[in-house]
C-alpha positions as CSV (number, residue, x, y, z in Angstrom):
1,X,16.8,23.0,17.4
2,X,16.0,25.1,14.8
3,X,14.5,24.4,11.3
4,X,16.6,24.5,8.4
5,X,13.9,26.2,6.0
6,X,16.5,25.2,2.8
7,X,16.6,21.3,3.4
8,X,13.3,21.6,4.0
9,X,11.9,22.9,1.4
10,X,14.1,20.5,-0.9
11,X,12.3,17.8,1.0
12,X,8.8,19.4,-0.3
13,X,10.3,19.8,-4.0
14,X,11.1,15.5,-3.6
15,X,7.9,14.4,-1.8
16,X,5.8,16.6,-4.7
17,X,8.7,14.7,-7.3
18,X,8.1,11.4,-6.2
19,X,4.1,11.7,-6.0
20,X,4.2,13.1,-9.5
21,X,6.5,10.3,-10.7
22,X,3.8,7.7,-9.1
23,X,1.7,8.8,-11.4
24,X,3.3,8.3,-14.6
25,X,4.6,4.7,-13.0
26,X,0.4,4.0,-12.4
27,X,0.1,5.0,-16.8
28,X,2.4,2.6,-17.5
29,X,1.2,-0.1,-15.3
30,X,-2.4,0.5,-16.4
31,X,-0.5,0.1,-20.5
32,X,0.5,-3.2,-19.4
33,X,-2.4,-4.0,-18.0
34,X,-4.5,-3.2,-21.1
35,X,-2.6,-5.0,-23.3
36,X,-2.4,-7.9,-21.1
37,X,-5.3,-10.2,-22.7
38,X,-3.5,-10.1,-26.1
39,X,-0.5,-11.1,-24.3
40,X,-2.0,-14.0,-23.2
41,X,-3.6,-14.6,-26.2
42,X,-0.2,-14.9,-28.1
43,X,1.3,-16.9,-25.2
44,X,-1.8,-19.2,-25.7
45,X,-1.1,-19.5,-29.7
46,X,2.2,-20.8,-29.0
47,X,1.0,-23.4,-26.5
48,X,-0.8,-24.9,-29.0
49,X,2.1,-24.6,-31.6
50,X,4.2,-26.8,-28.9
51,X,1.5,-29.2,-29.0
52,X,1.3,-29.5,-32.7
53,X,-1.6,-26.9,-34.0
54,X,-0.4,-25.5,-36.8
55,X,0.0,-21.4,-37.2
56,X,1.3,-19.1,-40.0
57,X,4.9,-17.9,-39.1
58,X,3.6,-14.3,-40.0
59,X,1.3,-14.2,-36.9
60,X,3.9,-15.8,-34.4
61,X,5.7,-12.9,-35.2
62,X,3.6,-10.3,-35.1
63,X,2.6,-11.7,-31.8
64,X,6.0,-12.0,-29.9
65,X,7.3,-8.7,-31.1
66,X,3.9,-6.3,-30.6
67,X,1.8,-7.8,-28.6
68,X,3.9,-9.3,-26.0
69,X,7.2,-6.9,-26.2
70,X,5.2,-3.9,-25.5
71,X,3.2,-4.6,-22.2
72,X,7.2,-5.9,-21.0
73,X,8.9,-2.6,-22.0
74,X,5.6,-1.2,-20.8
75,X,5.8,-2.8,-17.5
76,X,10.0,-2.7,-16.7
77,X,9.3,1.3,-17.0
78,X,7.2,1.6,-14.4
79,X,9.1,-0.8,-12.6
80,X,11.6,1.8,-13.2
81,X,9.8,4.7,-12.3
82,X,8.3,3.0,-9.4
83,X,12.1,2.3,-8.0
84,X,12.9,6.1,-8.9
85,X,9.6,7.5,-7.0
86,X,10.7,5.9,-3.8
87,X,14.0,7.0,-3.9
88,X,13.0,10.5,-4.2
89,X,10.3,9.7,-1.8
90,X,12.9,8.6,0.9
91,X,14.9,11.5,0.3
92,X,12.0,14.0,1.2
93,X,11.3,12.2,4.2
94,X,15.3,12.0,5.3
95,X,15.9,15.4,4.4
96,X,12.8,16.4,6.5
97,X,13.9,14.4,9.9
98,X,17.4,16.3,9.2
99,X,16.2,19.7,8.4
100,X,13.9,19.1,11.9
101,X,16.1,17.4,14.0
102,X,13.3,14.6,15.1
103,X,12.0,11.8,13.5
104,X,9.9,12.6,10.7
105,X,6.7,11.6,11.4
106,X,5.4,14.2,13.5
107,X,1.9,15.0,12.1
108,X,-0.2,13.6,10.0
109,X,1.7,15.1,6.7
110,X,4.7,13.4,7.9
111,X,3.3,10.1,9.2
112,X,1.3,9.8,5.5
113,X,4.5,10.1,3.7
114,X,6.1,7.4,5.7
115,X,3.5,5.2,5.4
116,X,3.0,5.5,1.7
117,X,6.7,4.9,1.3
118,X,6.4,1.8,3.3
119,X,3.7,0.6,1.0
120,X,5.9,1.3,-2.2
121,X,8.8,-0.7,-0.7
122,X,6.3,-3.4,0.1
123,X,5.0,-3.5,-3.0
124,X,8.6,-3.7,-4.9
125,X,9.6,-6.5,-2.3
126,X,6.0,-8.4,-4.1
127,X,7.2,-7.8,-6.8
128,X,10.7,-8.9,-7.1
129,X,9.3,-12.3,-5.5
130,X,6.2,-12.9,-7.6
131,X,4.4,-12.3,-10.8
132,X,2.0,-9.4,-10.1
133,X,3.3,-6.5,-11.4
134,X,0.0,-6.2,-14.0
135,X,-1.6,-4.9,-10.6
136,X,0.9,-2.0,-10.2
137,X,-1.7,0.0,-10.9
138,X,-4.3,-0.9,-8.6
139,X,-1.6,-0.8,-5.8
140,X,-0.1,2.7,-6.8
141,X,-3.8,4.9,-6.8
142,X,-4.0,4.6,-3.4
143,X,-0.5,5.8,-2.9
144,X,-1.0,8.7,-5.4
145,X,-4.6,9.9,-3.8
146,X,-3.1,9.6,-0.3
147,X,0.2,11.7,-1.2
148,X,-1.8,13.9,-2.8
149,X,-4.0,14.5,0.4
150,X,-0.9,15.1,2.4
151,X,0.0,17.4,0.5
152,X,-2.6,19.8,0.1
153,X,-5.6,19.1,2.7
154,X,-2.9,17.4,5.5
155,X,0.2,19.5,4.8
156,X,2.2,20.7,7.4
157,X,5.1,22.7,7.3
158,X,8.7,22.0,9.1
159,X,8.8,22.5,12.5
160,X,9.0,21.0,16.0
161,X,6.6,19.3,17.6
162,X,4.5,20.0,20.3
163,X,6.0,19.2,23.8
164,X,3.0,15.7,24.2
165,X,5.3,14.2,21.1
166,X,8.9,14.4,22.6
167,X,9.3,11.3,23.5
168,X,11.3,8.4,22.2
169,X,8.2,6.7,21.8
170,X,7.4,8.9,19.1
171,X,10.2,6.7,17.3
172,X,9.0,3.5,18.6
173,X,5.4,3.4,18.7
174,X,4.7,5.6,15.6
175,X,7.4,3.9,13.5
176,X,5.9,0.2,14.0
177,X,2.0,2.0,13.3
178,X,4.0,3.5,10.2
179,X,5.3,0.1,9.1
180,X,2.4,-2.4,9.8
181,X,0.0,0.6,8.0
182,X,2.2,0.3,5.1
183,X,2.5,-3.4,4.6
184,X,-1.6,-3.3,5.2
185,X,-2.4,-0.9,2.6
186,X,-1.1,-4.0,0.3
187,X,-2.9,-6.8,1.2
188,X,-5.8,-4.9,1.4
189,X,-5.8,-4.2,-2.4
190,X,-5.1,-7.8,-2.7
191,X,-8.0,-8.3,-1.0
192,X,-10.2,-6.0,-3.2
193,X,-9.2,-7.7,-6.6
194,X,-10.1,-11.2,-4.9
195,X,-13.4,-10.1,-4.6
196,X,-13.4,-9.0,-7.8
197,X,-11.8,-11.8,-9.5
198,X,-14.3,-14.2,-7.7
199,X,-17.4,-12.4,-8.9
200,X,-15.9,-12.4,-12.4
201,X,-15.2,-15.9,-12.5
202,X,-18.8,-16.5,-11.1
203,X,-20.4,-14.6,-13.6
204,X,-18.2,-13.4,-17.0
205,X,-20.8,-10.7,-17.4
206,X,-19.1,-8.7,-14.3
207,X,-16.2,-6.6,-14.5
208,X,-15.4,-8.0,-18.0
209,X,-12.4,-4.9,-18.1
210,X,-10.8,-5.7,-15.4
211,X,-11.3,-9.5,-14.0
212,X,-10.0,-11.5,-17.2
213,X,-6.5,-9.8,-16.8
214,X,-6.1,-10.4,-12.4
215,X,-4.1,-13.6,-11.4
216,X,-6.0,-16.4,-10.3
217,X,-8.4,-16.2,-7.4
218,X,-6.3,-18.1,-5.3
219,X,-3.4,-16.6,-6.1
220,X,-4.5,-13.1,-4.5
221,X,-5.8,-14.8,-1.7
222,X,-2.1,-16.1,-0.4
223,X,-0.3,-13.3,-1.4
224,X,-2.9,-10.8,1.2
225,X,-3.0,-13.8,3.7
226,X,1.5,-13.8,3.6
227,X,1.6,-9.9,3.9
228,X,-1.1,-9.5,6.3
229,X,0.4,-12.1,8.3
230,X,4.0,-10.4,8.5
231,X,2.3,-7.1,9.6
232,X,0.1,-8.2,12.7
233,X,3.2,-9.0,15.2
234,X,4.3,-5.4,14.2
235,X,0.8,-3.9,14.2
236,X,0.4,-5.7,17.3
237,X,3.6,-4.4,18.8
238,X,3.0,-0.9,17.8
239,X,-0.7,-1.3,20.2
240,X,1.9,-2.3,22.7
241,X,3.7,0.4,22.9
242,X,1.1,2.7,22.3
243,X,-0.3,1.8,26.1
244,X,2.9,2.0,27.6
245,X,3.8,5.5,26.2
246,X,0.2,6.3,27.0
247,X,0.8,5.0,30.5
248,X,3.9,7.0,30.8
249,X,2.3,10.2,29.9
250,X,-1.6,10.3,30.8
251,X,-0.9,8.0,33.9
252,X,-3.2,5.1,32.1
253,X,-2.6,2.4,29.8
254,X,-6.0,2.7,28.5
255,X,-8.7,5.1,27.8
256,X,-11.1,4.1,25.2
257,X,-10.0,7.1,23.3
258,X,-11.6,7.3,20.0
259,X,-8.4,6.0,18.3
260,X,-7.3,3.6,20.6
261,X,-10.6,2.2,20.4
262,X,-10.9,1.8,16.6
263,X,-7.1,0.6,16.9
264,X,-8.4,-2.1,19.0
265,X,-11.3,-3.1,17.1
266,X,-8.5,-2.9,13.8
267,X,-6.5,-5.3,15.8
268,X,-9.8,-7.5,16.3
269,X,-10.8,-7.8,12.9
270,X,-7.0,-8.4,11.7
271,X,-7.0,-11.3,14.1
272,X,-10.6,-12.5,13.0
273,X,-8.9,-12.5,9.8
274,X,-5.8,-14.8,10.8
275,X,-7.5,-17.1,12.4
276,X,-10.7,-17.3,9.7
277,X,-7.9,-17.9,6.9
278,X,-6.0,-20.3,8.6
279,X,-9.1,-22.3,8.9
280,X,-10.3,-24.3,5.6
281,X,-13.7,-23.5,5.9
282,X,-13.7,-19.5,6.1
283,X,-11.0,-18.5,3.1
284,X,-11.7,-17.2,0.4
285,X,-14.3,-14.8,0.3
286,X,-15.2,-14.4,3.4
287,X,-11.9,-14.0,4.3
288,X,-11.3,-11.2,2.0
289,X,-14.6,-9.5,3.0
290,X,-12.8,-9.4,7.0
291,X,-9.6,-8.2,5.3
292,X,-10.9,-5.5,3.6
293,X,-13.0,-4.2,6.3
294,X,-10.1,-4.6,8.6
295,X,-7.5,-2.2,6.1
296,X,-11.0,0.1,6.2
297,X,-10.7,0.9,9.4
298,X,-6.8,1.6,9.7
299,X,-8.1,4.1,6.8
300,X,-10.8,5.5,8.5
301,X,-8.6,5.6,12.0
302,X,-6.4,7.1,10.2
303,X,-8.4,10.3,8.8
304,X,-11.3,10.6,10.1
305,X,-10.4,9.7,13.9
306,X,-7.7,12.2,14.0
307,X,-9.4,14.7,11.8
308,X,-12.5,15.2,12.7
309,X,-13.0,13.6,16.0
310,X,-11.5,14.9,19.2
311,X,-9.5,13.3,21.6
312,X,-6.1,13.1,22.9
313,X,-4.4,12.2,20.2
314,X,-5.9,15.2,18.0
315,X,-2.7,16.9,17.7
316,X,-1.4,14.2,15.6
């Protein structure tokens, strides 16, 4: 089938659109993030109203109408933004799969869009169901430096893929890497700020900018330990399918190639995590530490395996 350059090229204008309008969602969450100690401060001040301390009525308004009102508007606009960018972003990558004729995620240009998408949905899913949208920030810069690496160092233009990829299990396998990448790119930043949050709270004198204004410890820890724990069946799947495609077209299921190899030792570390969680004794930190080595090496599998090393799945 041949490319339509046109739709094509619109999809380039929307992925560039959306990456751009990251960005200005990531300002706005970092404004509400900076003004989020006042905000707590006021909400503090009328704590101790309720329980009888007296205040002027001069600061309880300044209070409610600068101090708390403007992180809000602050944070509903890049709520808004956020909402916008994946819209566009979702348009880039439908309008690429059309204008190709295949499922979009045929390189590594095409399979970092997807995934980054995937995180942003992810993250607005969070959001609608808990209070963490202060961390927009942290969770969007990721996003933006990936998107921007796709398209410039990793960017591919439209076209069909090489005769190894037409498969359906380009659709299958790659879509459930796409989606359990996405949701892990999450509960890896969760992961981070835990960290962070714990050696705040251990000693004030660290990360003083940053570890006043992250949710409670604890807090971080279940929300990475719910996300990571709805991505392993799919990440696990995707492995899955991964031998059986492999099977189908290199007459193995397994080959200890570079990337099914680090894919494997992912998996391992994933499941270390799980199971060191769900056991009293090894949450919290340690915990964390596994997590975030675990989402390190879905990174580095995903760059550095299929950039620099060679194997079979170098065309990707």
């Amino acid at each position: 089938m041949p490319v339509n350059d046109t739709l094509a090229t619109y999809s380039d204008w929307l992925y560039r659109a959306a990456a751009l309008i990251y960005v200005f969602a990531m300002v706005f969450y970092t404004t509400e993030q900076a003004f989020t100690r006042k905000a707590k401060k006021s909400e503090q001040a009328r704590e101790l109203v309720g329980a009888g301390a007296p205040v002027t009525p001069a600061i309880g308004r300044i209070d409610e109408s600068t101090e708390v009102g403007k992180p809000e508007r602050f944070g509903r606009m890049a709520v808004a933004l956020t909402v916008l960018g994946a819209l566009l972003h979702l348009g880039s990558i439908v309008l690429r799969g059309v204008a190709t004729g295949r499922a979009p995620w045929g390189n590594m240009y095409e399979y970092g869009a997807a995934t980054m998408l995937v995180a942003v949905v992810t993250w607005l899913v969070l959001m609608r169901k808990f209070d963490v949208r202060r961390l927009g920030a942290f969770v969007l810069t990721p996003v933006v430096i990936l998107m921007f690496l796709g398209g410039t160092a990793l960017y591919t233009a439209a076209g069909p893929v090489m005769p190894a990829l037409q498969s359906y299990w380009l659709v299958i396998h790659v879509a459930a890497a796409i989606l359990s990448s996405g949701l892990f790119l999450v509960p890896g930043v969760f992961s981070v700020l835990y960290l962070v949050k714990v050696r705040h709270d251990a000693n004030p004198g660290r990360f003083t900018r940053i570890g006043p204004k992250l949710p409670e410890a604890a807090s971080l820890d279940r929300l990475a330990y719910r996300t990571t724990i709805f991505a392993f069946p799919i990440y696990t799947f995707g492995i899955i399918c991964g031998a059986i495609w492999a099977e189908a077209a290199w007459g193995r299921f397994w080959g200890w190639d570079p990337k099914e190899t680090v894919a494997f030792v992912a998996w391992v570390v994933y499941a270390g995590y799980l199971h060191s969680r769900a056991t009293a004794g090894w949450r919290g930190t340690r915990a964390a530490v596994i997590n975030s080595v675990a989402f390190a090496l879905v990174v580095f599998n995903l760059f550095f395996i299929n950039l620099v090393i060679a194997g079979l799945h170098s065309y990707a």
